[in-house]
FIMARMI-846014 format. One record per residue (C-alpha): residue number from 1; residue in three letters; x, y, z. Coordinates in pm, whole numbers. Layout:
N
NUM|Ala|X|Y|Z
...
***
This chain:
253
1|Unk|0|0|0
2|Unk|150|349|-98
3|Unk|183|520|250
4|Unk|-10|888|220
5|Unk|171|1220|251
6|Unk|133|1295|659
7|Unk|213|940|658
8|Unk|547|924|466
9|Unk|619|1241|623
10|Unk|647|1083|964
11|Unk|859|823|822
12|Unk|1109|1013|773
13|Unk|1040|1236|1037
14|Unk|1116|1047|1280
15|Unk|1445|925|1346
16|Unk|1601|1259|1410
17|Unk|1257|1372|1602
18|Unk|1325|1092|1825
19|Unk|1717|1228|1896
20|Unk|1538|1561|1944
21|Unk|1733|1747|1700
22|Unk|1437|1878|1512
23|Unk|1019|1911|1518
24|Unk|804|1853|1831
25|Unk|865|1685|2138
26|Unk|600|1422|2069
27|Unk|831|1191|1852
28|Unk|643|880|1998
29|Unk|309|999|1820
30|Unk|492|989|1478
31|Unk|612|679|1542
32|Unk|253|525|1638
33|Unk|121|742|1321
34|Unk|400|591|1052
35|Unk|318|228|1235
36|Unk|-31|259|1199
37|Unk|-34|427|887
38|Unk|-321|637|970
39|Unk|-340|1003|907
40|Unk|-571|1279|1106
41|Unk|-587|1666|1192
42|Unk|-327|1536|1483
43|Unk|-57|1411|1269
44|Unk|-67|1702|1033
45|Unk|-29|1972|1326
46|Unk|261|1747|1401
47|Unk|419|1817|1085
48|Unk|344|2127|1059
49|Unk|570|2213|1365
50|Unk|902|2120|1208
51|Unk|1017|2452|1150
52|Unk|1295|2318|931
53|Unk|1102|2129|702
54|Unk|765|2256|683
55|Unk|878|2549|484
56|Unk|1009|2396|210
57|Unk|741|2170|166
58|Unk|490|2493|149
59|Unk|706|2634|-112
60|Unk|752|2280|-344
61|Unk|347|2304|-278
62|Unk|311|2629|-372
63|Unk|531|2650|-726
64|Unk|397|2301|-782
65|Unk|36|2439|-814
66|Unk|-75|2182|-515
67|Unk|-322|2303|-261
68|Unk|-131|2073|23
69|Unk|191|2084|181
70|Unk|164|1709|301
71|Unk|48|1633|-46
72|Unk|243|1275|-138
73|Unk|444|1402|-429
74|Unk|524|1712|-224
75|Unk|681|1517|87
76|Unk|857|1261|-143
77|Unk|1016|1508|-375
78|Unk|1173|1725|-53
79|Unk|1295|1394|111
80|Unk|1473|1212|-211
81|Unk|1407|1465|-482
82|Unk|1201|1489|-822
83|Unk|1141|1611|-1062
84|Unk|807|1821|-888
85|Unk|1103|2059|-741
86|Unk|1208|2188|-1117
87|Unk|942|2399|-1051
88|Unk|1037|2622|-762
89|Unk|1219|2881|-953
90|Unk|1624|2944|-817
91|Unk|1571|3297|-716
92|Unk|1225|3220|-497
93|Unk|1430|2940|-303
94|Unk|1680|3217|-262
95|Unk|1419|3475|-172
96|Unk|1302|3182|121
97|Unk|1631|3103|244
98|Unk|1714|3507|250
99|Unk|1397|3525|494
100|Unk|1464|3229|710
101|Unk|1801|3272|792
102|Unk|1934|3656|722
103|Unk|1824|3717|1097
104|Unk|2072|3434|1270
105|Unk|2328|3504|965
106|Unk|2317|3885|802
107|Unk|2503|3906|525
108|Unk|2649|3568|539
109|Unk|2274|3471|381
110|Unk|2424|3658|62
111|Unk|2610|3345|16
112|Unk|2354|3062|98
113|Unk|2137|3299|-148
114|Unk|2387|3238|-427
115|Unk|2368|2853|-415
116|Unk|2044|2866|-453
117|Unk|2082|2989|-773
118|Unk|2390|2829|-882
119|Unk|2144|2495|-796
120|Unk|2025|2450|-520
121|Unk|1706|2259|-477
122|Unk|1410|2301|-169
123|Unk|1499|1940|-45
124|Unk|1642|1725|255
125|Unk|2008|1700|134
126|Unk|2039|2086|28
127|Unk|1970|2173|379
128|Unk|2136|1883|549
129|Unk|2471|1992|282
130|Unk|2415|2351|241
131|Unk|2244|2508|522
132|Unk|2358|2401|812
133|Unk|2723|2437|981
134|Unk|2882|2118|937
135|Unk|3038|2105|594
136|Unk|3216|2450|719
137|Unk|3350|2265|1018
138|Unk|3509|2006|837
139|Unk|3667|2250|610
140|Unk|3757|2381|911
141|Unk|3922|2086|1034
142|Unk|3670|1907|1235
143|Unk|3619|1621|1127
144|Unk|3486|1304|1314
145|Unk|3104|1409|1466
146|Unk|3025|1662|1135
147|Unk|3070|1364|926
148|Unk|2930|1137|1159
149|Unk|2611|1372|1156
150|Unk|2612|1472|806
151|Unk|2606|1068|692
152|Unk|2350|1020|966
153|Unk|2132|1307|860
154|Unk|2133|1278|469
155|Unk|1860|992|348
156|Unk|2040|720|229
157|Unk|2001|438|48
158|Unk|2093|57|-9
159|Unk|1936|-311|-33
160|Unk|1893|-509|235
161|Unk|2124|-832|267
162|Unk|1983|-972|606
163|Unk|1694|-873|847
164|Unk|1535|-965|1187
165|Unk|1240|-890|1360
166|Unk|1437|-542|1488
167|Unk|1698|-488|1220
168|Unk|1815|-514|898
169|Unk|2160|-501|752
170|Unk|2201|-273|458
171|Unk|2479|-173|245
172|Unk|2486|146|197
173|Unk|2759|416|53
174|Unk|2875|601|357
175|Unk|3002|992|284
176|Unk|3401|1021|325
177|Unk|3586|1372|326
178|Unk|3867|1373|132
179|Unk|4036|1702|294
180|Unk|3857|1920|40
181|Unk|3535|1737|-90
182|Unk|3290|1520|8
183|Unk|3248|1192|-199
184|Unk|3063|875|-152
185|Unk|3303|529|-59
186|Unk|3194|198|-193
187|Unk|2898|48|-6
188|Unk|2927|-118|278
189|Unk|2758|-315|552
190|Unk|2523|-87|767
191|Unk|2341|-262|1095
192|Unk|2020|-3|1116
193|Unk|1694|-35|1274
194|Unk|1367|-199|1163
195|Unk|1108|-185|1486
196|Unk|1116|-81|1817
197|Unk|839|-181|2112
198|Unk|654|-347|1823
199|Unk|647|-32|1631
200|Unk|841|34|1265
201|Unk|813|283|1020
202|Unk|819|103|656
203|Unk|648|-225|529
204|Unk|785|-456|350
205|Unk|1140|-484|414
206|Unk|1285|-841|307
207|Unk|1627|-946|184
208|Unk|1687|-777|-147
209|Unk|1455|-461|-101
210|Unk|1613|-103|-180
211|Unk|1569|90|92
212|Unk|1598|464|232
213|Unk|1729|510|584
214|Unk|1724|810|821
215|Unk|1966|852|1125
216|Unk|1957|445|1204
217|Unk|1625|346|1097
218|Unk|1461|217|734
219|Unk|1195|435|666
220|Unk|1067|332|365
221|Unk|1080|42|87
222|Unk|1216|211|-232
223|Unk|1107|154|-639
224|Unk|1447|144|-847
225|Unk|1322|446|-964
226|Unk|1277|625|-645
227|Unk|1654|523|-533
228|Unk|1791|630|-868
229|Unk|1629|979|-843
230|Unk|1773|942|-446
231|Unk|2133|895|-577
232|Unk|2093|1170|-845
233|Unk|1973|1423|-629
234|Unk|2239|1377|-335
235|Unk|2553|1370|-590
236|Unk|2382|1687|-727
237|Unk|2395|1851|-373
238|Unk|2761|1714|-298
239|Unk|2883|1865|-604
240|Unk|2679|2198|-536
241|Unk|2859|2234|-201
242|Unk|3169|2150|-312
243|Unk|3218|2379|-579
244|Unk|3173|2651|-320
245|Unk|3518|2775|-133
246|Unk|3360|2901|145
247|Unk|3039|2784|348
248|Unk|2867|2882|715
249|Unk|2551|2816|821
250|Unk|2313|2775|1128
251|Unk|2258|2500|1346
252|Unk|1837|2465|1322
253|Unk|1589|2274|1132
***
């Protein structure tokens, strides 16, 4: 069954609502939602309350011509990409990020601005790669817990080679910095999580299945197609932030 928007939304929501880095403080409700797979007026307030996120899935909404935020294209095209975000026009994604972050970074936002237009795209990985702090740090020369975050908080994406009842092995291309990029390694063996208390956030998940994963837990059972456009749309980021010298950012969303 094809999981609906508020639905897929708490999917992915999830894992880093549950570290408390982002959203409400109700991360347990999300997880009951996603389980359940049921969607009401309780699960969209929910959503809307992720300050980070909610945003950009107003403005894919809005260019996009659809009447709903939580609209399913909508939340699948900001959390692995589409082609539904070739319609938010460079210079209005600039205009939002100029209004959502000029206040913690003045004129700093000048340069956020600018790779929006040289490419940047209203989804997860732009903001996990280009908005906040941590690509700065490691160019910096911190190195260990940006990376481990950045790799954690990017989707990613792999087939499963072995699961239980609570976890699956995946392998899955882990980010490396190089001392000036980042790049993806070769895949490798990943031990994330399937259910916890009884509770899970994607159907489906067998030996074989391409899967996205969150922080350290599957979210959702991917079509070929979906991981391809995954893939595409993360090496599209990493060579976006790359290409720039210089990078800062704020720690929120």
């Amino acid at each position: 069954m094809t999981a609906s928007g508020p639905v897929l939304f708490a999917r992915y929501a999830y894992p880093p609502n549950a570290l408390g880095y982002c959203g409400p403080g109700d991360s347990r409700a999300l997880l009951e939602y996603a389980d359940a797979e049921t969607t009401d007026g309780g699960l969209v307030e929910l959503a809307r309350r992720f300050e980070g996120a909610w945003p950009y899935l107003a403005l894919i909404a809005g260019a996009a011509g659809r009447a709903d935020p939580l609209d399913r294209a909508v939340v699948e095209a900001y959390w692995i990409g589409g082609t539904l975000l070739d319609a938010v026009p460079p210079r209005l994604l600039a205009a939002s990020l100029e209004e959502r972050f000029r206040p913690q970074l003045g004129s700093a936002a000048d340069d956020l601005a600018a790779m929006a237009i040289r490419g940047g795209r209203p989804q997860h990985s732009f903001h996990v790669f280009a908005v906040y702090p941590w690509v700065g740090m490691l160019r910096a020369g911190y190195s260990l817990e940006p990376l481990r975050v950045l790799d954690s908080c990017r989707i990613r994406w792999g087939a499963v080679v072995d699961a239980d009842l609570e976890y699956a092995v995946v392998r899955t291309r882990p980010l490396r910095w190089t001392g000036s990029e980042l790049v993806l390694d070769p895949p490798r063996a990943e031990r994330v999580r399937l259910r916890e208390d009884g509770y899970g956030l994607a159907c489906g998940v067998r030996r074989g299945a391409l899967v996205s994963i969150h922080w350290d837990w599957i979210c959702d059972v991917l079509t070929e197609a979906q991981a391809t456009t995954l893939a595409r749309s993360t090496m599209q980021d990493l060579a976006l932030v790359n290409a720039v010298p210089q990078r800062v950012g704020p720690l929120c969303g």
